[in-house]
PyMOL Python script that loads the backbone (N, CA, C, O; Angstrom):
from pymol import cmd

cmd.read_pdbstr("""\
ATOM      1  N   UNK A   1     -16.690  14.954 -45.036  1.00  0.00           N
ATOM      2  CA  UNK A   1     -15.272  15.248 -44.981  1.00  0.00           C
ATOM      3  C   UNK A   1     -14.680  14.675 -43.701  1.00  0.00           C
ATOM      4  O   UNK A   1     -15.100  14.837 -42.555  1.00  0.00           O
ATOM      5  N   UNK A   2     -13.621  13.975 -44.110  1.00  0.00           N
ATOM      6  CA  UNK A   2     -12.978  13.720 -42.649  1.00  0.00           C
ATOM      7  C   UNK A   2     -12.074  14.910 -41.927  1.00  0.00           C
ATOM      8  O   UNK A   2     -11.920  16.024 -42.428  1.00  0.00           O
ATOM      9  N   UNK A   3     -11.616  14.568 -40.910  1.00  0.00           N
ATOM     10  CA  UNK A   3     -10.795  15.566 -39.879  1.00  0.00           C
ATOM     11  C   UNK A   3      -9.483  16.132 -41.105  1.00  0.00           C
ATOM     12  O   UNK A   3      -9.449  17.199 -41.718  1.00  0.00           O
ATOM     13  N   UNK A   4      -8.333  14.771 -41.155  1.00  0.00           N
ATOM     14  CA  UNK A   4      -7.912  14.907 -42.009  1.00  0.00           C
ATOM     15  C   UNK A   4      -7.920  15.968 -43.274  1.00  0.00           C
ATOM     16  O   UNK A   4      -7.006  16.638 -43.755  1.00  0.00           O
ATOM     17  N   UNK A   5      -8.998  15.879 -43.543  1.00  0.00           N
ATOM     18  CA  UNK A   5      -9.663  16.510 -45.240  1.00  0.00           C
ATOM     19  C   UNK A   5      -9.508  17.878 -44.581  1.00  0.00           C
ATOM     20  O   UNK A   5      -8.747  18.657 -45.156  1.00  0.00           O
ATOM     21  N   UNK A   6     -10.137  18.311 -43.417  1.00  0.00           N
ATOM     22  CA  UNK A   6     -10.217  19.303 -42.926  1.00  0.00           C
ATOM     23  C   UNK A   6      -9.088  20.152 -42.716  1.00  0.00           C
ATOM     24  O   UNK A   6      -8.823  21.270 -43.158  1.00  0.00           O
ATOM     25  N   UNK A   7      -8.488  19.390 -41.955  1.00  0.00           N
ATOM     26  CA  UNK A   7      -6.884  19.846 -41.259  1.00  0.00           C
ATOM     27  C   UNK A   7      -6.091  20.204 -42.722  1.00  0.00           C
ATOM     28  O   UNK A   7      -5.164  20.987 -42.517  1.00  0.00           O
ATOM     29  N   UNK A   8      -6.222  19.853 -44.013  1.00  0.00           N
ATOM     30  CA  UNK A   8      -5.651  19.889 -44.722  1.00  0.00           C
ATOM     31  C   UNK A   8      -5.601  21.439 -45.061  1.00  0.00           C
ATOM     32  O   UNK A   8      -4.725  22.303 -45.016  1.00  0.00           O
ATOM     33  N   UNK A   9      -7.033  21.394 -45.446  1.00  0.00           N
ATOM     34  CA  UNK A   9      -7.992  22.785 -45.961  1.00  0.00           C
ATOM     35  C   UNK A   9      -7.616  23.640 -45.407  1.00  0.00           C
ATOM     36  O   UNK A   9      -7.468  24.736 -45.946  1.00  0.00           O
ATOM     37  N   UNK A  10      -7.379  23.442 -44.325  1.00  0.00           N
ATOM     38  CA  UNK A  10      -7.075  24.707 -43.446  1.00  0.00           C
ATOM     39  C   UNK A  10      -5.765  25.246 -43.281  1.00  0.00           C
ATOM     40  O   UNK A  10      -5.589  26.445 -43.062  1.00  0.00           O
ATOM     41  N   UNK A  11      -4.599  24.203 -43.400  1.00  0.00           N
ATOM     42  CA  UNK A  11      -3.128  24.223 -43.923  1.00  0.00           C
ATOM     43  C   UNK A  11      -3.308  25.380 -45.201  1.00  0.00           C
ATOM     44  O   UNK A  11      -3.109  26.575 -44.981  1.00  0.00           O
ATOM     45  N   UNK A  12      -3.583  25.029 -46.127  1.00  0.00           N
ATOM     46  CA  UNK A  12      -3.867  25.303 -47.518  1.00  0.00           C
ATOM     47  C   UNK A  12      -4.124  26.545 -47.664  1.00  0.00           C
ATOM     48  O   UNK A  12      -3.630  27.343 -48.461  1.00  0.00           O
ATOM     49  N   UNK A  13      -5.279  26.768 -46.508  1.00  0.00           N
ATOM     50  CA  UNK A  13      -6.030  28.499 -46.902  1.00  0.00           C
ATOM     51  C   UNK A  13      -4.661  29.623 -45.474  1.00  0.00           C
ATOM     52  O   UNK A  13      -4.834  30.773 -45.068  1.00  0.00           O
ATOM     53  N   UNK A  14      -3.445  28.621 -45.114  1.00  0.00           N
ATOM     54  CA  UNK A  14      -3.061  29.683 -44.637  1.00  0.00           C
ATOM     55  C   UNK A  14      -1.482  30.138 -45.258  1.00  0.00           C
ATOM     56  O   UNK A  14      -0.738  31.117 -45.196  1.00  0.00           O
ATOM     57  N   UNK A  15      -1.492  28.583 -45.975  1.00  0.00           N
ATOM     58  CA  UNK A  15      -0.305  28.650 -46.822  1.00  0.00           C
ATOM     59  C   UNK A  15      -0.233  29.952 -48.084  1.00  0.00           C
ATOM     60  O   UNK A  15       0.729  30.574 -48.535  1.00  0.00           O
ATOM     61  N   UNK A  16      -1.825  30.020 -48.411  1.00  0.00           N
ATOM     62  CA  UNK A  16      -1.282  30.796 -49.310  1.00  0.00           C
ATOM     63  C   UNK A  16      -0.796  31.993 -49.237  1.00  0.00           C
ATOM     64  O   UNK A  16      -0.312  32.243 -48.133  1.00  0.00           O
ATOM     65  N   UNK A  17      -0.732  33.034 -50.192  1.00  0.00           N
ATOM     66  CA  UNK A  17      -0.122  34.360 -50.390  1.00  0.00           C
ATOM     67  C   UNK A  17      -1.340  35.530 -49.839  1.00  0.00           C
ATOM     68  O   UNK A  17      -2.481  35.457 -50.295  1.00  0.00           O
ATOM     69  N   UNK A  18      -1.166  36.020 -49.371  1.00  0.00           N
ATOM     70  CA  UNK A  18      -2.187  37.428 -48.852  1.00  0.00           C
ATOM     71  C   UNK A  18      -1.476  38.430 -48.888  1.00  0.00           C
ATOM     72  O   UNK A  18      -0.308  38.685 -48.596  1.00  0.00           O
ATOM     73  N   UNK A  19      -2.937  39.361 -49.572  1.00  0.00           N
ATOM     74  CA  UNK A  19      -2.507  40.462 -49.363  1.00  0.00           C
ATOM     75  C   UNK A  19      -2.384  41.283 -48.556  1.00  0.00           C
ATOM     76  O   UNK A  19      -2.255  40.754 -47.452  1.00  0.00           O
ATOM     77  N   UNK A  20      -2.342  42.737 -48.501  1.00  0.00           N
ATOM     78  CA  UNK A  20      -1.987  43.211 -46.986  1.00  0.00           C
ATOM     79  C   UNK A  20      -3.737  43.592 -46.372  1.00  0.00           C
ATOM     80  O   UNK A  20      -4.028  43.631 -45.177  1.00  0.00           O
ATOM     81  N   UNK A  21      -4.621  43.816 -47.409  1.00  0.00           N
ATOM     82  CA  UNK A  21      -5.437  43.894 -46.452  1.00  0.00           C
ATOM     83  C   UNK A  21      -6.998  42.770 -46.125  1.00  0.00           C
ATOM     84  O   UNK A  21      -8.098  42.863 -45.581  1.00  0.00           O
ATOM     85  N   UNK A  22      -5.945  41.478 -47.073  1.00  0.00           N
ATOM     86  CA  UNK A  22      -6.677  40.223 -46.783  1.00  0.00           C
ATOM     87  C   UNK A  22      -6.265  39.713 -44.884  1.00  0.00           C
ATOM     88  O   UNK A  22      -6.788  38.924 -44.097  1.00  0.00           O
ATOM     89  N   UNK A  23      -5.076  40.671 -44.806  1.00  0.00           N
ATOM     90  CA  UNK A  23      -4.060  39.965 -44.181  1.00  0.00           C
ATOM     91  C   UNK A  23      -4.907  40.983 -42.341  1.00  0.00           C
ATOM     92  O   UNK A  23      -5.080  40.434 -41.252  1.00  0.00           O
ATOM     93  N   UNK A  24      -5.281  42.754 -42.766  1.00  0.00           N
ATOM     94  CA  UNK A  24      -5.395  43.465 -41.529  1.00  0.00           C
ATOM     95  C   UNK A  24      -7.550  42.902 -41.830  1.00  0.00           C
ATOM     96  O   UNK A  24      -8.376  43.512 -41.151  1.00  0.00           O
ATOM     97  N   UNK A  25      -7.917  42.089 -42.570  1.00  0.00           N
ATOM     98  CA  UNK A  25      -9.391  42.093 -42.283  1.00  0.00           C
ATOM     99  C   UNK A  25      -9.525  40.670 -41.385  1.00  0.00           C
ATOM    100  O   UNK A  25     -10.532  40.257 -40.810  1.00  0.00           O
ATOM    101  N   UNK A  26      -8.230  40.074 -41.448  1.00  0.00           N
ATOM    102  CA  UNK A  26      -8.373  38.569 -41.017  1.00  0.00           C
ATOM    103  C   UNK A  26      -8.120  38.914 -39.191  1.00  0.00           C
ATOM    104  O   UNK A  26      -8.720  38.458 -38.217  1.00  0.00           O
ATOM    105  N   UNK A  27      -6.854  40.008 -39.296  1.00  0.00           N
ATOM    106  CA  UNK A  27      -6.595  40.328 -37.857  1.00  0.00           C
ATOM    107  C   UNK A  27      -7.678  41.069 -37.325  1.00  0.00           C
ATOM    108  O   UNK A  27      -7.871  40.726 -36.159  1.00  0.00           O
ATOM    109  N   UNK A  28      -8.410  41.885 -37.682  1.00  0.00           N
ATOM    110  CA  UNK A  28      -9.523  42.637 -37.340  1.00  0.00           C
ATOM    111  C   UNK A  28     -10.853  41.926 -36.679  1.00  0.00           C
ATOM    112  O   UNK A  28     -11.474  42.192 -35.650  1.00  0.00           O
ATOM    113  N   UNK A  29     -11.005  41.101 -37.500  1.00  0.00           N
ATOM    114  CA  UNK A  29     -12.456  39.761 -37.354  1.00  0.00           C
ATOM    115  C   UNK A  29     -11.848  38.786 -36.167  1.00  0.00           C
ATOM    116  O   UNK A  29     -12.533  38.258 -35.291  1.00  0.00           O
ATOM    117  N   UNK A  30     -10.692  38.681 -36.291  1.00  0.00           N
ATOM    118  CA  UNK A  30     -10.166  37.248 -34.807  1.00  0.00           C
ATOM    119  C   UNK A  30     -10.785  38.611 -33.365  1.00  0.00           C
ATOM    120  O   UNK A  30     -11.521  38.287 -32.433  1.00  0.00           O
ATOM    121  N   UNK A  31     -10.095  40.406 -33.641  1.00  0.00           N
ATOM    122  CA  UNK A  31      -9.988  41.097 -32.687  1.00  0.00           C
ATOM    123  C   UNK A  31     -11.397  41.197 -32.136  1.00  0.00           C
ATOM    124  O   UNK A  31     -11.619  41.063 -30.933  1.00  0.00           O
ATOM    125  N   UNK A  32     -12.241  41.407 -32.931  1.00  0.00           N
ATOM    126  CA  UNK A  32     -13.656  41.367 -32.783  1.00  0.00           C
ATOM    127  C   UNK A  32     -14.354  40.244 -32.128  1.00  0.00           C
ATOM    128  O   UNK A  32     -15.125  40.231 -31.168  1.00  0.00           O
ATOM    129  N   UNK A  33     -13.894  39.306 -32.882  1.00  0.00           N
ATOM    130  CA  UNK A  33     -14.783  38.401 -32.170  1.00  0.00           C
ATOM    131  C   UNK A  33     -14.216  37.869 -30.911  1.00  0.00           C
ATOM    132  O   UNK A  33     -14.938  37.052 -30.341  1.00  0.00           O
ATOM    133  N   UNK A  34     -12.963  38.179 -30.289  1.00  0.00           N
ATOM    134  CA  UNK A  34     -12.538  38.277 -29.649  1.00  0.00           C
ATOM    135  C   UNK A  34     -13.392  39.177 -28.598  1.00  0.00           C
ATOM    136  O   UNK A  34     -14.094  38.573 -27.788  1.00  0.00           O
ATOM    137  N   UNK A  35     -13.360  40.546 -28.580  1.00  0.00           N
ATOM    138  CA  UNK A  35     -14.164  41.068 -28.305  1.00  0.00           C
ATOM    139  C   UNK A  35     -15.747  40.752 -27.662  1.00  0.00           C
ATOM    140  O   UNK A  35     -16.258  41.262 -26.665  1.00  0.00           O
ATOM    141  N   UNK A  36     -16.357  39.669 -28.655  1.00  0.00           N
ATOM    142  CA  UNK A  36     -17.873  39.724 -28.946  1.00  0.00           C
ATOM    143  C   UNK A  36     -17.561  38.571 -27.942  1.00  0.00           C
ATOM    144  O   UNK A  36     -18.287  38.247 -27.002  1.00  0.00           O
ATOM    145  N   UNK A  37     -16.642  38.130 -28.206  1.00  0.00           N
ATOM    146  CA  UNK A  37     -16.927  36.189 -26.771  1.00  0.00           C
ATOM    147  C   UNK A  37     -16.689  36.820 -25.766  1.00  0.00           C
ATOM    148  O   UNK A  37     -17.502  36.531 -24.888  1.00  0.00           O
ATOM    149  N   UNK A  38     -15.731  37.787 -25.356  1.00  0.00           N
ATOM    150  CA  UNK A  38     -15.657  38.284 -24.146  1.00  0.00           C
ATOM    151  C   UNK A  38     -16.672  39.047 -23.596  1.00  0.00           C
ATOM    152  O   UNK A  38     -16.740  39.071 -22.367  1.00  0.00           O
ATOM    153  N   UNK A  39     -17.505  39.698 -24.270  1.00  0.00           N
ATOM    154  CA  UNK A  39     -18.750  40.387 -23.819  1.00  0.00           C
ATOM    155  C   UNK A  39     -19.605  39.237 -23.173  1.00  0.00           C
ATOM    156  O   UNK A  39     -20.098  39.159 -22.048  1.00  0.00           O
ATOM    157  N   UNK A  40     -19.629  38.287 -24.339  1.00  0.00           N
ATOM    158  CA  UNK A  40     -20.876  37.448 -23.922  1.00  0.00           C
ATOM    159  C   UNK A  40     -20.714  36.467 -22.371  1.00  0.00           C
ATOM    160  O   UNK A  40     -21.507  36.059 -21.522  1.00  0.00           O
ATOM    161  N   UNK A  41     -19.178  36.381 -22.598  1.00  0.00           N
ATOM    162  CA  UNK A  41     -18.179  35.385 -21.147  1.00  0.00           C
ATOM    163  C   UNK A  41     -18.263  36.139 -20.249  1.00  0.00           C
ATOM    164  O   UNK A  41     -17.535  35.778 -19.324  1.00  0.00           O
ATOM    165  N   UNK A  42     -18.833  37.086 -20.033  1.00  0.00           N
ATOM    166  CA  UNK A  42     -18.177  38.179 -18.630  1.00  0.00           C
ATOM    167  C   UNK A  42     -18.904  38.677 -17.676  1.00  0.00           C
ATOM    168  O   UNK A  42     -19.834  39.476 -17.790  1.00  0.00           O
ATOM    169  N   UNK A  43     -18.257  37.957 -16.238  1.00  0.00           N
ATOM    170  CA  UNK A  43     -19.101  37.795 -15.135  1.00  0.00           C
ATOM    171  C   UNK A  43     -20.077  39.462 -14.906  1.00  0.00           C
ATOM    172  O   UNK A  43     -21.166  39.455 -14.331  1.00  0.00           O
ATOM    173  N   UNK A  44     -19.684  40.277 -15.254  1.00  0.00           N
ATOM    174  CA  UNK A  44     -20.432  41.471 -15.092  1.00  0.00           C
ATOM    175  C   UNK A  44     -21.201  41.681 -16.134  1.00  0.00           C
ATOM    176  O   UNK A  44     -20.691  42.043 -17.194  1.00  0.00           O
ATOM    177  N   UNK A  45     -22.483  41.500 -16.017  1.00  0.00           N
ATOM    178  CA  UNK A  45     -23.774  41.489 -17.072  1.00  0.00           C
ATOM    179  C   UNK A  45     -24.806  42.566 -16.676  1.00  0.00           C
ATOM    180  O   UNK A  45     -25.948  42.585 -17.135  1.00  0.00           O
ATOM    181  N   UNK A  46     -24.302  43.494 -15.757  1.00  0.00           N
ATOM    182  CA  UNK A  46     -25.250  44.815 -15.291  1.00  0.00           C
ATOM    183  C   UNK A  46     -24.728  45.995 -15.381  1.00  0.00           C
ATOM    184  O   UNK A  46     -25.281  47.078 -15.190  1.00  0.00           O
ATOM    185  N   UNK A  47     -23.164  45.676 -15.811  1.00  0.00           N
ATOM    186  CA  UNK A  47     -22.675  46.816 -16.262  1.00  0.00           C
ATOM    187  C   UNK A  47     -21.779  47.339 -14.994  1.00  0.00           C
ATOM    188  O   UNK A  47     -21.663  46.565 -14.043  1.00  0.00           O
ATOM    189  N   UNK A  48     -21.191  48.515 -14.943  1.00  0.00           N
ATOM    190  CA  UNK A  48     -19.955  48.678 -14.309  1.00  0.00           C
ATOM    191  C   UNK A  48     -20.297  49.564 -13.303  1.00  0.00           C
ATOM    192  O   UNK A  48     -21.402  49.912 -13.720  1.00  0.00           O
ATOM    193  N   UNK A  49     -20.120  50.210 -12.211  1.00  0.00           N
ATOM    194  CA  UNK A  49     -20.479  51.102 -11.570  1.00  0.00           C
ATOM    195  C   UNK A  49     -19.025  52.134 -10.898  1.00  0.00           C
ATOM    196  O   UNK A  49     -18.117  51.704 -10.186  1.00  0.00           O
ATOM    197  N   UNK A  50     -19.181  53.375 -11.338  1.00  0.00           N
ATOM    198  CA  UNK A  50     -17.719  54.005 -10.673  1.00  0.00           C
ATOM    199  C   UNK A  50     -18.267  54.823  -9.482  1.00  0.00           C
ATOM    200  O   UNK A  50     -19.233  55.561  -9.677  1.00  0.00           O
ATOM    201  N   UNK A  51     -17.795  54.746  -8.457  1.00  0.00           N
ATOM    202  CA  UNK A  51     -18.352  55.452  -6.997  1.00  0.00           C
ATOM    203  C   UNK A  51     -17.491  54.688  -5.858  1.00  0.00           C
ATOM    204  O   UNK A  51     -17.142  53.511  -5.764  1.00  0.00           O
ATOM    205  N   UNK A  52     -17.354  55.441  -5.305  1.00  0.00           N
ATOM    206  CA  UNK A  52     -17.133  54.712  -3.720  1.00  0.00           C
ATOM    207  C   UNK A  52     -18.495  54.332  -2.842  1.00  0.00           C
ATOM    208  O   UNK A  52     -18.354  53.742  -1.771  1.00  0.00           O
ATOM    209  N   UNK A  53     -19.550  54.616  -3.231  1.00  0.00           N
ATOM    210  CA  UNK A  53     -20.690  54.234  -2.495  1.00  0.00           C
ATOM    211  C   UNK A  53     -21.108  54.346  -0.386  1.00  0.00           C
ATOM    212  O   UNK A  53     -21.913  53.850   0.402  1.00  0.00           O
ATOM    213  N   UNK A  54     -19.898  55.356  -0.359  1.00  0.00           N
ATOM    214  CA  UNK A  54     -19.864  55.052   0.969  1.00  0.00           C
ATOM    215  C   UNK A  54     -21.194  55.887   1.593  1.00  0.00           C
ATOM    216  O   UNK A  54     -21.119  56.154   2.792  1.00  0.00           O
ATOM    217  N   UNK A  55     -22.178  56.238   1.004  1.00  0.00           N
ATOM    218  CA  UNK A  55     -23.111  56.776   1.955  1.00  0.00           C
ATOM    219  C   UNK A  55     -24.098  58.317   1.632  1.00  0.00           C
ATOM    220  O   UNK A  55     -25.230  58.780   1.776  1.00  0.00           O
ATOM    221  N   UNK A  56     -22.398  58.738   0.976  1.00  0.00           N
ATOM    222  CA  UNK A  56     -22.930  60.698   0.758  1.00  0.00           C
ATOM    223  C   UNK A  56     -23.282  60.793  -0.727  1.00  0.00           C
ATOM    224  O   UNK A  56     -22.595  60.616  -1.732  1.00  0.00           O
ATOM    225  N   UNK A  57     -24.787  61.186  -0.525  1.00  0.00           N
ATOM    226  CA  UNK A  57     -25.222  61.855  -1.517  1.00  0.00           C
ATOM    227  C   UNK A  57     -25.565  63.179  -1.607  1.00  0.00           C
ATOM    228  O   UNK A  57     -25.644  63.635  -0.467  1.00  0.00           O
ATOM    229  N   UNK A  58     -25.842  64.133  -2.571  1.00  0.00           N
ATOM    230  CA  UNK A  58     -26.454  65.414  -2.910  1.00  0.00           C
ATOM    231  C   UNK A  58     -28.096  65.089  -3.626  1.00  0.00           C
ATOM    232  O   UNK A  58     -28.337  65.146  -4.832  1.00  0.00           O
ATOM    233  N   UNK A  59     -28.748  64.865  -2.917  1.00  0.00           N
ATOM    234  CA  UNK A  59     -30.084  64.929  -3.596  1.00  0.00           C
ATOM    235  C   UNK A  59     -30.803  66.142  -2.672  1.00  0.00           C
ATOM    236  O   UNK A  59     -30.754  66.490  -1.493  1.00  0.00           O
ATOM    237  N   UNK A  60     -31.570  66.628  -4.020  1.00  0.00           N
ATOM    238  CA  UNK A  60     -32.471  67.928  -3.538  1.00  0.00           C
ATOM    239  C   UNK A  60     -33.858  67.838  -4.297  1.00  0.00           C
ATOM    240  O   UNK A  60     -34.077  67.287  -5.376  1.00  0.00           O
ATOM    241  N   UNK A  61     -34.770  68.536  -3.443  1.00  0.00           N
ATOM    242  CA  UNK A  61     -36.149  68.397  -3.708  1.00  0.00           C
ATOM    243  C   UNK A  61     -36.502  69.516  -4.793  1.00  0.00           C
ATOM    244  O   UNK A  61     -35.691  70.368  -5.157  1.00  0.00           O
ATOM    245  N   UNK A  62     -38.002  69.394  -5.333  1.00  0.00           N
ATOM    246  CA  UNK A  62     -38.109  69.907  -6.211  1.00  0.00           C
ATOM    247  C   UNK A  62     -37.633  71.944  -6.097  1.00  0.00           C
ATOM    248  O   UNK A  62     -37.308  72.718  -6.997  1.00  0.00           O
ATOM    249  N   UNK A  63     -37.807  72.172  -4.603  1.00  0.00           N
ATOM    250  CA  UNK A  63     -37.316  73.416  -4.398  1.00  0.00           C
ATOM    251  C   UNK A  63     -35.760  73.946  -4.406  1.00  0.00           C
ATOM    252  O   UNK A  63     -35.371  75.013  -3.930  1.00  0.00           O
ATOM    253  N   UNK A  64     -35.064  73.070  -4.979  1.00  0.00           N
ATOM    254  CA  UNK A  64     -33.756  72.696  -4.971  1.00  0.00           C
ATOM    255  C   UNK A  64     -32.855  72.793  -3.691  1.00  0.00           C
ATOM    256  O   UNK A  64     -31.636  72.903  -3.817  1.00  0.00           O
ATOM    257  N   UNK A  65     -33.685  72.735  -1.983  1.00  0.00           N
ATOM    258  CA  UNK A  65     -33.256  72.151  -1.159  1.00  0.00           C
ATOM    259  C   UNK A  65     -32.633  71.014  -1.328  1.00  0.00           C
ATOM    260  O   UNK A  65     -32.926  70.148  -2.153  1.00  0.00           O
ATOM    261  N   UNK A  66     -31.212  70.982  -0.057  1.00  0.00           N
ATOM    262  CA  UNK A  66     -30.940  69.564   0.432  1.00  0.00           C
ATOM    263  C   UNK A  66     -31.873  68.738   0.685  1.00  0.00           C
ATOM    264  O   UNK A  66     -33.016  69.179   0.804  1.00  0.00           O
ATOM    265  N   UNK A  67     -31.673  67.650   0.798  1.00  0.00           N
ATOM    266  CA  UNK A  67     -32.326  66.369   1.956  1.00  0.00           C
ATOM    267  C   UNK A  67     -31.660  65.706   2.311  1.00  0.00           C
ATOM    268  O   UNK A  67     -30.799  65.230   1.572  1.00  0.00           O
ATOM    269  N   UNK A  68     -31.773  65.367   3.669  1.00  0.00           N
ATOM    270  CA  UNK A  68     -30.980  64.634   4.309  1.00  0.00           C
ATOM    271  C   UNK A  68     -31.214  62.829   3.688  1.00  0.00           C
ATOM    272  O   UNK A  68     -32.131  62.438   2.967  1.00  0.00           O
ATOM    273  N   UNK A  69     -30.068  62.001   4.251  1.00  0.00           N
ATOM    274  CA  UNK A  69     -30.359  60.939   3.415  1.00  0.00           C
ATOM    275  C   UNK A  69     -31.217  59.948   4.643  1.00  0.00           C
ATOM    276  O   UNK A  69     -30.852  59.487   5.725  1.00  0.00           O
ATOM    277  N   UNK A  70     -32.240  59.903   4.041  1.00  0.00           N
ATOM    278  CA  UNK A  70     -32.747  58.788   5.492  1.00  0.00           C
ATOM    279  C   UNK A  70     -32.779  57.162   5.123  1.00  0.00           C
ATOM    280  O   UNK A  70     -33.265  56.524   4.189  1.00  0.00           O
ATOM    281  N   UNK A  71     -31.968  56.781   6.403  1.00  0.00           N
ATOM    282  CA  UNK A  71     -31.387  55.468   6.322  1.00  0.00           C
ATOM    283  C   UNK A  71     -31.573  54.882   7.548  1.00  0.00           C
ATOM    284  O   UNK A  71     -31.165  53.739   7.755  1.00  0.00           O
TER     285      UNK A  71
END
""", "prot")
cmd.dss("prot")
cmd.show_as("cartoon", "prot")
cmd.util.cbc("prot")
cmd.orient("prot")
C-alpha cells in the first residue's frame, strides 16, 4: 500500500457515521494509551515519595522504646 492508499483509509474510517459508543470507546483507548506512553515516558521510574525528609523520625525498638537517630 502506498502512503496515499493509506491517508485515504484513514480519511474514510473517520468520515464515517458513529455511534455514540463507537464514538466514547475510541475516546477512552486514545485516553489510555495516553496514559500507558506516559507511564512508560516518565522520568520517575521508582515511584513518588511524600515527606519532607528533613531528618525526624519515630522509630522504636522491639520494646517499643524511642531511638535516637544515629547519624
Amino acid at each position: 500500500m502506498t502512503m496515499r492508499e493509506i491517508w485515504e483509509a484513514v480519511k474514510d474510517f473517520f468520515r464515517r457515521d458513529w455511534t455514540p459508543a463507537e464514538k466514547v470507546l475510541v475516546i477512552l483507548c486514545c485516553i489510555l494509551f495516553g496514559v500507558i506512553k506516559g507511564f512508560c515516558l516518565a522520568p520517575i521510574k521508582r515511584g513518588i515519595k511524600c515527606g519532607c525528609n528533613n531528618g525526624n523520625s519515630y522509630i522504636t525498638n522491639e520494646e517499643g522504646e524511642w531511638l535516637e537517630d544515629e547519624e
